[in-house]
ZAMARGU-4260 file (C-alpha; in steps of 0.2 Angstrom, whole numbers, plus 5000, padded with zeros to 4 digits):
<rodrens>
0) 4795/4982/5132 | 4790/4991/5146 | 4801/4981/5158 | 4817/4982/5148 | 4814/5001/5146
5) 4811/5004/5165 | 4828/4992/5167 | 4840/5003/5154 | 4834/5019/5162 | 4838/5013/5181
10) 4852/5006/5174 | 4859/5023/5165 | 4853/5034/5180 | 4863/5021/5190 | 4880/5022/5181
15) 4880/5042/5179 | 4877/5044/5199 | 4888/5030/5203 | 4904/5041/5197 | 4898/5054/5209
20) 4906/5054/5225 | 4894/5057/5238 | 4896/5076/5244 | 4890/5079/5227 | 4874/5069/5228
25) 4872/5077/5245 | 4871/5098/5238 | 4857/5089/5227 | 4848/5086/5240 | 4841/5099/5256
30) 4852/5098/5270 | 4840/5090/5282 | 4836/5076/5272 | 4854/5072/5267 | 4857/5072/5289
35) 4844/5061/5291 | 4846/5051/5277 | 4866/5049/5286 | 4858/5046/5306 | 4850/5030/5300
40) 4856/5014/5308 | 4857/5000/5295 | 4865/4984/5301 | 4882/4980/5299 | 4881/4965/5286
45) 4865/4970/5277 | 4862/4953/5269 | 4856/4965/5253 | 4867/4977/5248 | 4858/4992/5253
50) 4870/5008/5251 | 4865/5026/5259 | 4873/5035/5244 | 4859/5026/5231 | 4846/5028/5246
55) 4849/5048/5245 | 4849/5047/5223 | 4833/5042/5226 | 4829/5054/5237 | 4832/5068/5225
60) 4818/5060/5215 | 4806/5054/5231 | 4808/5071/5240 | 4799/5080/5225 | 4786/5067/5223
65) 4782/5070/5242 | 4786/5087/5243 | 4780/5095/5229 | 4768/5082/5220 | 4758/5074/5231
70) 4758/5087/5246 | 4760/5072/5260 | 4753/5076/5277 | 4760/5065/5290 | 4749/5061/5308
75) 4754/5049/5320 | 4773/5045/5314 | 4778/5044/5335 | 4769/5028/5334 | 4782/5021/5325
80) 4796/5012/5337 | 4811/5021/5339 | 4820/5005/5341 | 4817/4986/5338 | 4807/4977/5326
85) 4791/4982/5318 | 4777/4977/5304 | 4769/4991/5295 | 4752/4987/5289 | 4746/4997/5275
90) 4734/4996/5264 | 4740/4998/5242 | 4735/5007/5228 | 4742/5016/5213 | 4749/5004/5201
95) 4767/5011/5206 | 4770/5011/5226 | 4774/5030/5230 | 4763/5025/5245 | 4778/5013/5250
100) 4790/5027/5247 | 4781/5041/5253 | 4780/5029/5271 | 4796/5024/5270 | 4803/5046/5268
105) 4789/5049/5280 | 4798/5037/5294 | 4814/5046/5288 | 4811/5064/5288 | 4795/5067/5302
110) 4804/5054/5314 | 4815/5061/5328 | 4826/5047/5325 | 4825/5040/5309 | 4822/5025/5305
115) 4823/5016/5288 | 4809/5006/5283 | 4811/4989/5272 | 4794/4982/5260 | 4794/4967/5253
120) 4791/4969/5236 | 4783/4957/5219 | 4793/4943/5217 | 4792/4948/5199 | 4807/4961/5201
125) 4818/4951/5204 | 4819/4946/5186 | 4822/4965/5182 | 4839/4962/5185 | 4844/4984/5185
130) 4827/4986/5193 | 4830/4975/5205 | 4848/4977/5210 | 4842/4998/5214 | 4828/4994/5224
135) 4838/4981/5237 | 4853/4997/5237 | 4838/5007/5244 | 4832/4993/5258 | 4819/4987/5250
140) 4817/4967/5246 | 4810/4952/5237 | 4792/4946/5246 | 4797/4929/5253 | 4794/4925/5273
145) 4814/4921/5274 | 4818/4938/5270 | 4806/4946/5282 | 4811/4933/5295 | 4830/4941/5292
150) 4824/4959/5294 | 4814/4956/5311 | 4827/4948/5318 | 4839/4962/5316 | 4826/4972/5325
155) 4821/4983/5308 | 4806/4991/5301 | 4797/4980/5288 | 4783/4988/5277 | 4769/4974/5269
160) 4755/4977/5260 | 4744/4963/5264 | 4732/4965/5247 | 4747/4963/5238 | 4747/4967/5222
165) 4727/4966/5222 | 4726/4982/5231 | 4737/4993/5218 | 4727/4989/5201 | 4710/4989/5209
170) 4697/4998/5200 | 4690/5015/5202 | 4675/5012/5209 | 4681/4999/5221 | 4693/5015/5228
175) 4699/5013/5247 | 4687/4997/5246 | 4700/4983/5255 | 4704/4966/5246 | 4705/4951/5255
180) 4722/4953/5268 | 4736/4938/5266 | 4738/4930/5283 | 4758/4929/5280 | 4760/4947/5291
185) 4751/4940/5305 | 4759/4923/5307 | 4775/4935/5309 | 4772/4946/5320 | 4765/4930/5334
190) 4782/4920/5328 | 4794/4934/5329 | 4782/4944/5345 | 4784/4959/5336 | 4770/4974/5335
195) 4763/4981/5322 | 4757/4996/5316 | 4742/5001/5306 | 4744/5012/5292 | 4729/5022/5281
200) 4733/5030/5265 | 4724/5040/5255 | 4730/5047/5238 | 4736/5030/5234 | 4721/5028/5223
205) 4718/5044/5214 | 4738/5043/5208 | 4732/5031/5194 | 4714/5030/5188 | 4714/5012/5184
210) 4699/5006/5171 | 4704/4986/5176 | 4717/4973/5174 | 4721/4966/5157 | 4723/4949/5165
215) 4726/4939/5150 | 4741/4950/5143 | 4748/4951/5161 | 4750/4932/5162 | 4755/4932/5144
220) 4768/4945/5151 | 4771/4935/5167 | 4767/4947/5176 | 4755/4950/5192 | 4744/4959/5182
225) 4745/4972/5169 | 4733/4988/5172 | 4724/4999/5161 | 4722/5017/5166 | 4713/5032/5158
230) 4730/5037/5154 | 4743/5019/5150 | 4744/5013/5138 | 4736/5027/5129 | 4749/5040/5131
235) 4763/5025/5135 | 4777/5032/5145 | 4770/5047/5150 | 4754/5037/5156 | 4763/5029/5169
240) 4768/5046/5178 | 4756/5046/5195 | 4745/5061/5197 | 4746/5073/5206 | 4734/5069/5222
245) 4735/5074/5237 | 4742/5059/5251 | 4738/5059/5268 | 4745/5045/5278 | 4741/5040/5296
250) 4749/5030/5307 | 4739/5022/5320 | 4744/5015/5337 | 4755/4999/5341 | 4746/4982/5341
255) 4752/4968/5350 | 4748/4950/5346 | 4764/4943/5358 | 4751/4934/5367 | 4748/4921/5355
260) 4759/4906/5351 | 4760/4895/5337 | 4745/4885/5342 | 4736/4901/5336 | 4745/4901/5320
265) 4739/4882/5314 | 4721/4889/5320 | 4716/4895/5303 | 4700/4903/5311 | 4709/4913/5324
270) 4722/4919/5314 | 4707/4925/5301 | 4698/4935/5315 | 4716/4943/5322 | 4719/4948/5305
275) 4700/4955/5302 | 4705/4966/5319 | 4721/4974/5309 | 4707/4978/5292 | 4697/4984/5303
280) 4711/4996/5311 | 4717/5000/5293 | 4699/5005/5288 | 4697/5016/5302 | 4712/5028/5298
285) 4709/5027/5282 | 4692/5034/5285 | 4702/5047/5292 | 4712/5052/5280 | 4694/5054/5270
290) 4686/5062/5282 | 4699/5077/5280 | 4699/5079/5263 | 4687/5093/5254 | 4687/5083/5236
295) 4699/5069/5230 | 4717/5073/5224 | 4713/5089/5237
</rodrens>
């Protein structure tokens, strides 16, 4: 139920913007982000169908969220390349990833030269068919290792979230407490010699006061998981809206694992403690983005 309703609204939204032509989406949206939005490079044959004209629709949504909503304070953005390939390594939280949007518009907007950023998403979208066919026209992809391979090597910004879908339905009191990090990001970055960059969120967690994760309905559902907040299912669309926290996001410096070669990779051990080091990194600017807060969702 909740899949096919998020499906026929993408897919209604989708169909009234897709018969405006695109100086009309742009007087929807500030002039700044609308340039931006225009000064990014995308590569000539996207393999997915991304398109600037959907990318700036959901900007008109995204802006007010990060504007407006959730008050996001950027730090460190200049850590992100201006050119070339890139991992961004965050940590995830939220149920719905406005941290992966609000790190994609950061790149965007606070960037000199804008970048966009991909995520690998669930695989599970992909059967969303309306869903799915949005999120790829705004750059953002199914989580397999072949579609990261094909973004780094045509030198673009690729966004993981190594808890996966762990980190986003975690409980309250296990807040900005990280799950166990998936190896996959770091086998990447030593194949393809690419850095990557720490990211600490906070906000993330606060959006959506999870209680826990109703395992048995989400496999019943085939789904990851299927969360139960204060607010979902209890008040059932209208739960799912993200509260209004406050998001800090910081980027931290470029990390560099070009050093290692694929003997490292088949090292099971070596890969753990390299991807330890990136936690750790992650934890640290986390801790920052806590430390400057007065009270959560302040």
């Amino acid at each position: 139920m909740i899949t096919q309703l998020l499906s026929s609204t993408i897919h209604n939204i989708d169909n009234f913007f897709s018969n405006l032509n695109s100086s009309a989406i742009d007087k929807m949206l500030p002039k700044e982000i609308a340039e931006k939005i225009d000064a990014i490079e995308i590569p000539e044959h996207d393999p997915f169908g991304i398109r600037k004209k959907t990318i700036k629709l959901a900007s008109i949504c995204s802006n007010f969220f990060y504007t407006y909503w959730h008050r996001v304070e950027v730090y460190g953005v200049d850590n992100v390349p201006n050119k070339g390939a890139a991992l961004l390594i965050s940590n995830h939280g939220g149920i719905i990833a406005m941290d992966a949007a609000h790190i994609v518009t950061a790149v965007i907007l606070k960037k000199q030269k804008p970048r966009l950023v991909r995520t690998l998403v669930e695989r599970f979208l992909a059967k969303l068919p309306y869903v799915y066919t949005f999120i790829t026209r705004v750059g953002q992809v199914v989580g397999t290792y072949e579609n990261a391979e094909i973004i780094l090597d045509e030198g673009e910004l690729l966004q993981i979230f190594p808890e996966g879908a762990k980190g986003a339905t975690k409980p309250y009191y296990k807040y900005y407490e990280l799950e166990d990090f998936n190896v996959g990001f770091m086998e990447l970055a030593i194949r393809k010699k690419v850095p990557i960059i720490p990211i600490g969120v906070t906000g993330s967690q606060e959006q959506a006061f999870v209680l826990f994760d109703f395992k048995p309905l989400a496999k019943l559902l085939k789904m990851p998981n299927f969360p139960i907040t204060l607010f979902w299912p209890l008040l059932g669309p209208f739960g799912m809206i993200p509260l209004p926290a406050k998001y800090r996001i910081v980027f931290g410096h470029s990390m560099d694992f070009s050093s290692y070669d694929e003997d490292t990779i088949n090292d099971p051990e070596k890969i753990k403690e390299l991807v330890t080091e990136v936690k750790s990194e992650v934890k640290r600017l986390i801790d920052i983005g806590l430390d400057m807060r007065p009270f959560p969702f302040l």
